[in-house]
N, C-alpha and C positions, 0 to 999 in steps of 0.2 A: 466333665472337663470342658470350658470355654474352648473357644476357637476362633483363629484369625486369617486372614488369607493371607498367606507367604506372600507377600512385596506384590508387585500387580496383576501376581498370576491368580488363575483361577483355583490355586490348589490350598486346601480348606486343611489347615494344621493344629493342631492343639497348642494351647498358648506355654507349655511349657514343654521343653525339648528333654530327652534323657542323654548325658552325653557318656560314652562308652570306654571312655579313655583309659579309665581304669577296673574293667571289667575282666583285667588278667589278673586282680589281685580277691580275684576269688575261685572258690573249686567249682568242681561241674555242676553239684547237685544247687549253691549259692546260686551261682550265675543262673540258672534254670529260673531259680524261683525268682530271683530280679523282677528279669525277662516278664515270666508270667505275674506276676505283681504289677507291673507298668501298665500291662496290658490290660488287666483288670479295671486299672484303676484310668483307663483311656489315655496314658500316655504312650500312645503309639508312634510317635516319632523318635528315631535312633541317632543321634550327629557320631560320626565316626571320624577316620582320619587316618590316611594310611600308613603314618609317623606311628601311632599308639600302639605300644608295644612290640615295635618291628611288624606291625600288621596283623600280629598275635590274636589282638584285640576285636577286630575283624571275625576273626576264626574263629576264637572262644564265644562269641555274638553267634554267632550262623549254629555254631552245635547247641548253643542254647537255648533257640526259640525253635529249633528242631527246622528251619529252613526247609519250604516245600511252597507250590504254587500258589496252594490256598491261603497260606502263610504271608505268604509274600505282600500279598494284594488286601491284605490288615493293616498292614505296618507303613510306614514313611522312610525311607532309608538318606542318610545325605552321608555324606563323607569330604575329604578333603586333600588335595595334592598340590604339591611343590616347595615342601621343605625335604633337603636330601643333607645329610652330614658336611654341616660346614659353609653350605651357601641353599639358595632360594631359585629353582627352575620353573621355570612358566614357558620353557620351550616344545615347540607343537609333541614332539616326541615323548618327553618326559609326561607330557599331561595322559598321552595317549595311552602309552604304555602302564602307567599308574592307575588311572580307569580300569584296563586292562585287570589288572592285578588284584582291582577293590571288588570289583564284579566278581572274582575266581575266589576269595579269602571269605566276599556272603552269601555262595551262591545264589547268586540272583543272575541275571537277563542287565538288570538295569539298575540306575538311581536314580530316587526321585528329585536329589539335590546334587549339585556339586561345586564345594567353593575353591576359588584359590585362596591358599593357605601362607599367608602374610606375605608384603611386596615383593616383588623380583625387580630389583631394579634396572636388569638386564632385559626386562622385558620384551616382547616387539607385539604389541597387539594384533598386527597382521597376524601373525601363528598362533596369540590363540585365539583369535576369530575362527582359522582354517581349525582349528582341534575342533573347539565348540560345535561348530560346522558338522562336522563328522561325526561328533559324537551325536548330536539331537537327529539325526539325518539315519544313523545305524540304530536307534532306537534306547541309546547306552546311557543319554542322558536326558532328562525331559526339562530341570531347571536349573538355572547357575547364578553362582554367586560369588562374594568373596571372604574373604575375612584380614579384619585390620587394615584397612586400608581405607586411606584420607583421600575428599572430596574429588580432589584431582588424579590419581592414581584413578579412581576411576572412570571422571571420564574421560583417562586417556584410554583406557580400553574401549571404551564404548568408541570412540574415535572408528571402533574397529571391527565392534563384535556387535552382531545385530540383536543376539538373544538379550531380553531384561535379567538385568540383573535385582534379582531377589531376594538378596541376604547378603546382608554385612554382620560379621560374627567381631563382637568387640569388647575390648574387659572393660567391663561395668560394677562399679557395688556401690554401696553407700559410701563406704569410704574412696572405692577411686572414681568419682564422679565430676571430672575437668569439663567434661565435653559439658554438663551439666551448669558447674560455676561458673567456666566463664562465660556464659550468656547473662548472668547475671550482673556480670562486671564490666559490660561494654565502656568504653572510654575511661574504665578508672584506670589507675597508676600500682595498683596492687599485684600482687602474685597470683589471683584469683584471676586476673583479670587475663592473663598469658594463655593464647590461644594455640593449644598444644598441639590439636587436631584439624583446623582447617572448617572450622563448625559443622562437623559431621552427622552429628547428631537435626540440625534443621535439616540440612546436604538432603540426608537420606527420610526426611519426613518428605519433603519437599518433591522427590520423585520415586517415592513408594517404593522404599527399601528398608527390609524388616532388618531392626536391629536386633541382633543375640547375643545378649549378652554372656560372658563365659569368665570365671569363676566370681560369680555373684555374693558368694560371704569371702571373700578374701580379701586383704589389704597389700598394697604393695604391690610387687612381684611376686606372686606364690612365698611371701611372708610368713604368710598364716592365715586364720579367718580372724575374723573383728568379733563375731559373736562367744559371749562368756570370756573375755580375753579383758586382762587389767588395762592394757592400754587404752582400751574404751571403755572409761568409765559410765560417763555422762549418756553415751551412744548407746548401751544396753541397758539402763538403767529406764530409757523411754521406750526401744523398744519393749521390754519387758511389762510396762508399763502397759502399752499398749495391744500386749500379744493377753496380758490379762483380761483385756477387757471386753476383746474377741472370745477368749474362751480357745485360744492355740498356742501354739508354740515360737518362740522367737524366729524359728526358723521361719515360720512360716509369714510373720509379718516383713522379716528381710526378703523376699522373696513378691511378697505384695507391693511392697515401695516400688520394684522396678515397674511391675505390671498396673500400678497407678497412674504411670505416667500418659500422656496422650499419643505418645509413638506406637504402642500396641507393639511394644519388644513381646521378644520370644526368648526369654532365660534359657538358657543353656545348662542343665543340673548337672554333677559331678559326681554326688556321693554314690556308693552301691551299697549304703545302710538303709533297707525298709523301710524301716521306723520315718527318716528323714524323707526319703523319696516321698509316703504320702502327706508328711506335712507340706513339704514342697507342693505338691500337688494340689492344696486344699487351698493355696492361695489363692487358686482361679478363684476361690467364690467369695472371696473380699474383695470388696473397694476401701481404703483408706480414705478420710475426708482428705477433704485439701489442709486444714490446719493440721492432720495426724502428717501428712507427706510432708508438709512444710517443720515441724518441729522436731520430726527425724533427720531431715539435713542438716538443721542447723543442732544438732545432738550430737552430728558429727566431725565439731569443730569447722562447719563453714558458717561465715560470717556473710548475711548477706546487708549490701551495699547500702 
């Protein structure tokens, strides 16, 4: 498994994340084997979230890698707070007390990540500067970050918070790729061209912030996926194309497009089918040419200028 250095820290992560969100929708002995399968296969990083299955998911996580010290000090843990039913908290308390709860659900001491989990627009930087504070200060958190969230959002925190931010977690695929087109559409008049995010995607080249992206074969909003799906005719029909020619799986080439690119993203995986996890995986050891990257976007119904 490649590896990239999480945003400007010195902490050395595998280029592809396993994310755990739905590791309640398997039984014990499943969940075990996941678990030890990733690890196998060097995908030691866990993104977690204290939303995922009422924090379930957490729990179900900790008894399946059998959590112990030795254990601990393998693995990569991050996790995510400040979505609560209904609205978006980033206040010093809520951050703390969730920490609290993420720590108690794997047991662990610590994480080695921690993002906030999409904007609060209530936010006051000041407080979570004082969290962040306390938390890398008590030993609970060593890196932080965010997720979804545009250029300014953060640096209005930075405004505030002394620690580097790390990681921005953002929906990415082939199909949802704006941050993507419209760098390609500067001063047209087109729909391509609407700049939906605040160019976040240079934003975060720019001051060393890892993008993850998070459901990488899907289209839309939790749609569906794009892969094997009639709506994309033309789009699978090259990947396929081109997953033949590697000798893999489509999976694995949708999977290679993002990790082509020169940001040095950290995909974000989803699935907890085997089979898929190590196609996923296997994309670290492709590179796509540039004319394979470039004939997949435009496969996927974008039109460039």
């Amino acid at each position: 498994m490649k590896t990239i250095k999480l945003g400007s820290s010195t902490l050395e992560v595998p280029v592809i994340a396993v994310g755990c969100m739905r590791i309640n929708s398997l039984d014990k002995n499943g969940a075990e084997r996941f678990v030890q399968t990733a690890l196998e296969e060097g995908a030691n990083f866990f993104d977690h979230a204290d939303i995922y299955g009422g924090g379930n998911c957490e729990e179900i996580f900790a008894d399946a890698i059998h959590m112990n010290s030795e254990i601990r000090e393998k693995i990569i843990l991050q996790s995510k707070c400040g979505i609560r039913p209904g609205m978006f908290d980033f206040s010093k308390e809520h951050i703390l007390n969730s920490v609290d709860g993420i720590l108690q659900r794997l047991k662990t001491d610590y994480l080695d990540v921690l993002l906030l989990h999409r904007p609060d627009t209530l936010v006051e930087p000041e407080e979570v500067a004082e969290a962040f504070d306390q938390l890398e200060t008590s030993g609970k958190v060593r890196h932080f970050g965010v997720s979804n969230q545009n250029p300014m959002q953060i640096q209005l925190l930075k405004k505030a918070v002394k620690q580097p931010i790390v990681a921005n977690q953002l929906q990415l695929s082939i199909t949802n790729s704006t941050m993507i087109s419209s760098g390609f559409n500067v001063n047209m008049e087109n729909a391509a061209a609407v700049n939906r995010d605040g160019s976040i995607l240079d934003f975060c080249r720019l001051n060393d912030i890892t993008i993850q992206p998070w459901s990488p074969f899907q289209y839309g909003f939790f749609e569906g996926v794009f892969l094997g799906n009639d709506k994309f005719p033309e789009l699978n029909q090259k990947i396929d194309e081109i997953a033949a020619k590697y000798g893999v799986t489509n999976t694995t080439i949708a999977i290679a497009w993002l990790l082509r690119h020169p940001a040095n993203m950290q995909p974000i995986i989803g699935t907890m089918n085997i089979g898929r996890l190590k196609d996923c995986i296997k994309a670290s050891e492709i590179t796509l040419t540039r004319e394979e990257w470039y004939e997949i976007f435009r496969s996927a119904g974008n039109i460039l200028p």
